[in-house]
C-alpha positions in Angstrom: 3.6 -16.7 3.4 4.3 -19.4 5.6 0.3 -20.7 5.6 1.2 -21.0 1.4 3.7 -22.8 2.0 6.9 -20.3 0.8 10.4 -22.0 2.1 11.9 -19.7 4.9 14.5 -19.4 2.5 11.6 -18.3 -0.1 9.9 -16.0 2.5 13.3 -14.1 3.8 14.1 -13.2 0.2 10.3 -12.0 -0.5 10.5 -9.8 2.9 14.0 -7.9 1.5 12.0 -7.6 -2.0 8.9 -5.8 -0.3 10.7 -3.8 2.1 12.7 -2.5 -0.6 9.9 -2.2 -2.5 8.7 0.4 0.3 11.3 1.7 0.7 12.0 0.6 4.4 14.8 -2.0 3.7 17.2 -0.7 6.9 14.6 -1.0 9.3 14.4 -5.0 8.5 15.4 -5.5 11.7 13.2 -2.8 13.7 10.0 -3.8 16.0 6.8 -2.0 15.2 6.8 -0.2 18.1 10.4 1.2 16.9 8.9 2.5 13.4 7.2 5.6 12.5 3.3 5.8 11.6 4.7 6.5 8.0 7.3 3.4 8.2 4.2 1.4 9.6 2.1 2.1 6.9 4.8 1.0 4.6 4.7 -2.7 6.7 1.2 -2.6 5.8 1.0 -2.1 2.1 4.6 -4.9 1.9 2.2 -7.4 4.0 -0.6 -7.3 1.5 2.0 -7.9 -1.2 3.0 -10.7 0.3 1.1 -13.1 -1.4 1.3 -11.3 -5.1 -2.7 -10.3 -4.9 -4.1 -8.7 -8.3 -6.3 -6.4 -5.9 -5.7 -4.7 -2.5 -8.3 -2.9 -0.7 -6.8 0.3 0.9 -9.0 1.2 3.9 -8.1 5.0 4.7 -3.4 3.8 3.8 -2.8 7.6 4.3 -4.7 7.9 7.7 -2.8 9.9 10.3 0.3 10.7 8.1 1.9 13.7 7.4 1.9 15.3 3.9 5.1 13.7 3.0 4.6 10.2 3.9 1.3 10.7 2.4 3.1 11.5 -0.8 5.7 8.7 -0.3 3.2 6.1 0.5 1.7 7.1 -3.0 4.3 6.7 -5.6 5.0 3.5 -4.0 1.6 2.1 -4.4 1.7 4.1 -8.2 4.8 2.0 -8.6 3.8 -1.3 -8.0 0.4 -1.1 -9.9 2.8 -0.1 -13.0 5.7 -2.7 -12.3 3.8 -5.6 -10.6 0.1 -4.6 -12.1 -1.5 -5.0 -8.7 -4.7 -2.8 -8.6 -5.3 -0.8 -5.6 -8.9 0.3 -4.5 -9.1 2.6 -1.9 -11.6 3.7 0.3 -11.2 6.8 1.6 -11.5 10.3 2.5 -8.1 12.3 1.8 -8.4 14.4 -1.1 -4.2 13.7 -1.5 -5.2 10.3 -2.6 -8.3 11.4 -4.9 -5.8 13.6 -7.0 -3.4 11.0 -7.9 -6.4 8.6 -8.8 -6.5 7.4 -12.1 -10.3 6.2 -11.8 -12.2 8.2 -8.9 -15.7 6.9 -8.0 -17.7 8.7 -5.5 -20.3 7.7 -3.1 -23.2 9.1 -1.0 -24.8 6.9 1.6 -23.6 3.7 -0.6 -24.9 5.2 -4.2 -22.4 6.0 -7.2 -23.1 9.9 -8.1 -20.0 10.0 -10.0 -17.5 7.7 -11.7 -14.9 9.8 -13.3 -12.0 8.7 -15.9 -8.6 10.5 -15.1 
């Protein structure tokens, strides 16, 4: 944020939005090294919001989390593609994120063999 030029005013009140956004508001304060894998994650997905994208590319978000931050980790990113209309595109492997899809496209060895409408 501070490369486009947001005001530190402008970037401490984008940081509180995000990280309520993700639910991780109390640990605003917290190093990485004193957050969870599942409060990490959380960092992650508010840094790629920073910047208001229309798209974010989701490399494996639910990687090494239990089933609950999976499921967390989820509804936020469900949220903000409802309220903010971000899209998410994930690439990934965890059939916890294929079910809560709404567009699922599978590939094998970089072909489309299915592109399925939920």
């Amino acid at each position: 944020m501070h490369l486009q030029n947001y005001s530190k005013a402008e970037r401490n009140d984008r940081v509180e939005e995000l990280l309520t956004a993700v639910g991780i508001i109390d640990k605003l304060n917290k190093r990485p090294s004193q957050l969870s894998g599942g409060e990490q994650q959380r960092v992650a997905v508010a840094r790629a919001l920073a910047s208001k994208p229309r798209f974010i590319l989701a490399d494996e978000p639910t990687a090494n989390l239990d089933s609950k931050a999976t499921h967390d980790l989820l509804d936020i990113m469900e949220a903000l593609n409802e309220k903010e209309k971000m899209t998410f595109i994930f690439a990934t492997h965890d059939s916890r994120v294929m079910e809560r899809v709404k567009r699922l496209i599978t590939l094998d060895d970089g072909k489309v063999i299915n592109d399925e409408t939920k």
